[in-house]
Structures are given as structure tokens and as C-alpha cells.
Steps between C-alpha positions, in 0.01 A plus 500: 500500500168658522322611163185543338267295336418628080107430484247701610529363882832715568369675756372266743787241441892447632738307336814346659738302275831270560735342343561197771823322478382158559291254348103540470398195667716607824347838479196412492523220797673777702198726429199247625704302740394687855806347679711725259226813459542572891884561430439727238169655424392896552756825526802538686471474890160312493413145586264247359305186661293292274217358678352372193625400142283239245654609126262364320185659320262590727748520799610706799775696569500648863784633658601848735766686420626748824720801458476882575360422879182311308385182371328461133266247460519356107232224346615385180223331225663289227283500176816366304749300564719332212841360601773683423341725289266682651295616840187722456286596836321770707736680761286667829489528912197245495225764567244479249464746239839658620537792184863451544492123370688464231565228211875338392646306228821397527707343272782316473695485117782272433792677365779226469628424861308831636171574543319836435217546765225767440268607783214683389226654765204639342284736741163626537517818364818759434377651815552179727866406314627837563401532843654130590842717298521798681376379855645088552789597213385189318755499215797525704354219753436281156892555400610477837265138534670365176845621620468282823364242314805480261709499788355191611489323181853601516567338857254158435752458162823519680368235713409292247820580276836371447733759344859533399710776355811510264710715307582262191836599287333501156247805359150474529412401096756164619316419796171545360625290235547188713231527658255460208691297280446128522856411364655693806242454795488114468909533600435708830140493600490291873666407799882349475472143364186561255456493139231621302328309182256828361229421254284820457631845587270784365572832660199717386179555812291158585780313316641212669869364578529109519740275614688230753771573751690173540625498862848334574317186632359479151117617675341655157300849635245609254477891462236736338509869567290779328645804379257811657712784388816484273655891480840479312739492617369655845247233647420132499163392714415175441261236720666178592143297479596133575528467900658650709283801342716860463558793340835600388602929417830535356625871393763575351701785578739717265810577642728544171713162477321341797149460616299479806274210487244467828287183466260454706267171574140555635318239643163408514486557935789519772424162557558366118851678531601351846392167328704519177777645701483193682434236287681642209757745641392722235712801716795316457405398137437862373844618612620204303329591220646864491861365579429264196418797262807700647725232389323464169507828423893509528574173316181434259503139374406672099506827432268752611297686231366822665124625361551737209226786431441653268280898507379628166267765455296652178242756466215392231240696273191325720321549794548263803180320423608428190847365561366269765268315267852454207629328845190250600339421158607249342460600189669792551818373665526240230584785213802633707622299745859390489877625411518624119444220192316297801087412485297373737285185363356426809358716791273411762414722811339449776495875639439461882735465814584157482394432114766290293616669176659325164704696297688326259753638236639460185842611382629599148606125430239357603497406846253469741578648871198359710505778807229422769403714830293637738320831571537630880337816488326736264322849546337620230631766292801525791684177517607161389723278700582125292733182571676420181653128496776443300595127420738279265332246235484290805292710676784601783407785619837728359448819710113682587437900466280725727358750276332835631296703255418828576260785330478870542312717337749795341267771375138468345549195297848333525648237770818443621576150540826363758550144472725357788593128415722256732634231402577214776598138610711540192686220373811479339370383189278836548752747439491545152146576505558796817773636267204591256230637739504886517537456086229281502243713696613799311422341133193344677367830600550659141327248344193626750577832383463442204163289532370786722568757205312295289225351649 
């Protein structure tokens, strides 16, 4: 998609923007890696040769790209080069003082398993960029370049991948279910033979899964992935960082009382996957797996708690700036947070992706209900996304609850609020507390009401 730039360099700029469905640091190899830039790189029906390629700072680029009955000579500059973030350089023929030179940025923006590239080419003058337009049909050739190069990505991940497809007799919520709870996974997760022993699980981005697969031989395998992207209950990415090195995609596919699950494994090169195939018959293994949560599905070993959300919405008498700050300040949240009768005699907030929070509460009686979590993402004024842990006097964790805050502005000066709250990996000894939640948020939010009428 081609579109233009908001500061006062409109004119002389393009724009081309992606959503790439694979991971940054394999777009970015296949974007400075000439072996794969010959297969991909310029518009349909042209051809590239790289006779040249140094991507560092201060490096050349050289290559000819042939099509139309001619050949193009190109001479790259790099002025910027930080991996996989970022490449910056000057884009020309190699004549000097060639008025058609031009200067790119590109980008490359993690967005869970996907990346978001963003090619920006800033011209001369308005003159020069609309010329290249109208004349060489630049924009098209840039969306037609990024379509080939998707296609390769495409091709180098198949390569690399090991995939499987089933349709699963259970609904999605179910599956999903399994899949992210630790009392459920540890029963299925592996090839036939192996158990699982799981000591961390935390299903929010950057958090990590932990544990040992006991092989039949009683070999202990230590495990560690790293959730990228957790969508429920569509999408799982997670990085399996202890060798061999992967990535593992598993959607989740709604099909009423069944679901489509495709899982697929990504390795690190075609050789890495030939290896584990080899040493680890990780093809055979993954159908083994699948079979294994097939059979669990249809005869759990304890029953299956599905998530439970929960969607409330309220319109308040404040503006969105406002209503933000009751949510982040501590001293704010501490006057209304909780069911009716309930206070909140200890809050502590770290308000950034990643930052812990401490909310504790106290009921009517008495009681103190320590609650703990973690922010994931927050946009000022728009959005607040928060792990809540729930856990006995033990500290077992008894269930945990996404929660999704959203504000809108309704009118001149009022907000409407929608809070979307999941509860998960719920326990038996959880229940109780589920049967209270949409109650809960609802007396929660009029006690914010009522603080924002009177603040």
C-alpha cells in the first residue's frame, strides 16, 4: 500500500507499507541476504544480479536489474544499518550528481509473529518524485517488489517449516483452553511416551513457558519457549529458545463444535529442520503430539474449565484524558477499585508494557485478597490491557484474567468505557469466584462512577 507521508515533505516522498507474515529477524535476513534479493527484488517480469552487497554503514550495494529490453544499473550507499530494525541509505545509477538519487528508510516493526515493514523514498524535489511516478510507475514497481518479496519469504518458510493440520471435535474456547492451561498441557504436550513436569507458564508477550519432558528412557529434556503473540482464543506464537532453536504458530479455527488447529514449526534454516528431523524425529513427534491432544480432548483426565468473559460497558461524565489517569494513578484507583463494601489498602503500579502491578483487596469481614499482575500494553487516553493473577492463601495460582480497557470519547466531555475481562487456567477451586465476575466488574465500575462524579 502506497500512501503519503503527513509533514511538510509530502510531496517529494512515497510510502509503501506491509504487514509481513513472518518474523522480523527472517525479514530482514531475506532483505540484505543477496543470495535471496536476486530471487525477489524489482517489479514483475524483471531480474536482478547483485554484483556487490557490504550492509554495513558506509557500504555498497551494486546490483543490475534487466527488464523491458534494458538493463538498470543501481549503487546503493548505507548510512544506517541497525539489525532488525532498521536500514537507512542513498538509492542512485552511480553517476555523480544523478538529480534522480533518492534517499530510503526502511523499517521493520515487530507486531507479534508479523512484521510491519515501511519503505519510505524521499526525492529531490516534487518535480523529480513525480516524474519517477508517471514515467518508471514507481509505486506500483514498489508494491509489486514487496509482493515478490513476500512470496519468497513465503517459499524460504515452507522450507524451513514443519506443519500439520486437524479438525479437533471440541469448540475453539476448549481447545484454546488446553493449550494455555498448565493443568491440561502437561497431560498431552509431546511425542507418545513423554511426560511433562511444568514450572512457569505465563502466557502474556516476552513471557516465558518452563519445563522438562521426561522421555520413556527416563532422558529429562529441558524446555523454555517465549510467548511472541498470544490472541485468544485465535493464535499462539511462541519461540522454543533452548536448542534445537524454532518458532511454533498455532491458530485456531472456529468451526462451531470443532476447530481447525494448523501448527506450524519454523526453524532457524532448512538445514536445522533436516537435523532435528533426524536426530529427533520431530515430524513424527508433532503428529504425536496432535494425536495426543485428540485423545485428550475426548477423554480429559479432570475436567475441562473453558475461559469465561465477561463484556461490560458504561458511559461516564469525563473526558478520555481524564478517565485514563482514575485507571493509572494510584491514588486514584485506590478510592474505587473493587466489588461493593471492598477497599483497596494497597496499590502499586508500574504503568508500562511489562510493569508489575499490586492490587490488593479487602472484603467486608475483613479479608485481605492479595491480587498481583502485569501490564502488556497501554495507549494513552485509548487503551489498557492487564494480567490479573488470582491465587489461594497458598499462593496457587486459582484461575488468571485478561482484561481489555477501552475509552471513547461520546460527545464534548463524556467517555464510554468497555471493559472485556477473561478469566483462564481456571481451577476448580476457582469457580466460585467466576460465578461472581460480571457482578463484580459492574459494582466495581459504579464505585468509579461515583468517584468520577465527585472528584
Amino acid at each position: 500500500m502506497a500512501q503519503a507521508s503527513t509533514n511538510n515533505t509530502a510531496d517529494r516522498e512515497i510510502v509503501i507499507s506491509r504487514i509481513i507474515n513472518a518474523p522480523r529477524e527472517l525479514v530482514f535476513e531475506v532483505w540484505t541476504d543477496p543470495k535471496h534479493i536476486e530471487n525477489w527484488w524489482g517489479p514483475n517480469g524483471f531480474t536482478s544480479k547483485v554484483h556487490e552487497m557490504n550492509v554495513v554503514p558506509g557500504g555498497t550495494w551494486k546490483l543490475t536489474m534487466d527488464g523491458m529490453g534494458m538493463s538498470f544499473p543501481n549503487e546503493i550507499k548505507f548510512l544506517e544499518v541497525v539489525k532488525p530494525e532498521r536500514l537507512v541509505y542513498t538509492h542512485g545509477s552511480g553517476e555523480e550528481n544523478n538529480p534522480r538519487a533518492f534517499h530510503v528508510t526502511i523499517t521493520f516493526e515487530k507486531q507479534g509473529g508479523k512484521t510491519l515493514l515501511t519503505m519510505r523514498s524521499l526525492f529531490g524535489s516534487a518535480e523529480v518524485r513525480n516524474t519517477v511516478v508517471n514515467e518508471f510507475k514507481v509505486i506500483d514497481g514498489g508494491n509489486q517488489t514487496v509482493d515478490r518479496f513476500e512470496a519468497q519469504l513465503a517459499e524460504i518458510i515452507a522450507a524451513r517449516s514443519l506443519s500439520i493440520s486437524r479438525i479437533l471435535n471440541a469448540p475453539r474456547e476448549l481447545v484454546f483452553e488446553v493449550w494455555t492451561n498448565p493443568e491440561h498441557i502437561k497431560n498431552w504436550w509431546g511425542p507418545n511416551g513423554f511426560t511433562n513436569t511444568i514450572s512457569n507458564m505465563d502466557l502474556t508477550p516476552g513471557g516465558e513457558w518452563e519445563f522438562v519432558m521426561h522421555g520413556p528412557d527416563g532422558t529429562d529434556y529441558k524446555n523454555k519457549n517465549r510467548y511472541i503473540e498470544v490472541v485468544h482464543p485465535e493464535r499462539i506464537v511462541m519461540d522454543h529458545v533452548t536448542a534445537p532453536r524454532h518458532q511454533v504458530t498455532a491458530t485456531f479455527e472456529d468451526m462451531g463444535d470443532q476447530t481447525k488447529l494448523n501448527m506450524v514449526m519454523t526453524f532457524e534454516s532448512e538445514e536445522e529442520k533436516a537435523n532435528t528431523i533426524a536426530v529427533f524425529k520431530a515430524d513424527e513427534g508433532m503428529i504425536q503430539n496432535v494425536d495426543k491432544l485428540e485423545t485428550y480432548l475426548a477423554t480429559p483426565a479432570m475436567p475441562i474449565t473453558p475461559a469465561k468473559e465477561v463484556i461490560i460497558t458504561r458511559i461516564f461524565n469525563a473526558p478520555p484524558e481524564l478517565m485514563y489517569q482514575l485507571w493509572t494513578d494510584a491514588k486514584h484507583l485506590e478510592k474505587w477499585w473493587g466489588p461493593k463494601g471492598f477497599t483497596a489498602p494497597l496499590v502499586d503500579l508500574e504503568t508500562y508494557p511489562g510493569g508489575n502491578m499490586r492490587i490488593d483487596m479487602q472484603g467486608p469481614d475483613g479479608t485481605i485478597y492479595p491480587g498481583a499482575g502485569k501490564y502488556i500494553e497501554l495507549k494513552e487516553t485509548e487503551l489498557i490491557v492487564f494480567m490479573i493473577y488470582v491465587k489461594d492463601n497458598d499462593g496457587k495460582l486459582l484461575f488468571e484474567t485478561m482484561n481489555r480497557i477501552t475509552f471513547a470519547k461520546e460527545g464534548d466531555s463524556k467517555t464510554l468505557i468497555t471493559v472485556t475481562a477473561t478469566a483462564r487456567k481456571i481451577r476448580p477451586e476457582g469457580l466460585p469466584y467466576i460465578g461472581g465476575m460480571n457482578e463484580g466488574w459492574k459494582q466495581t465500575l459504579d464505585k468509579l462512577d461515583n468517584y468520577t462524579n465527585n472528584i
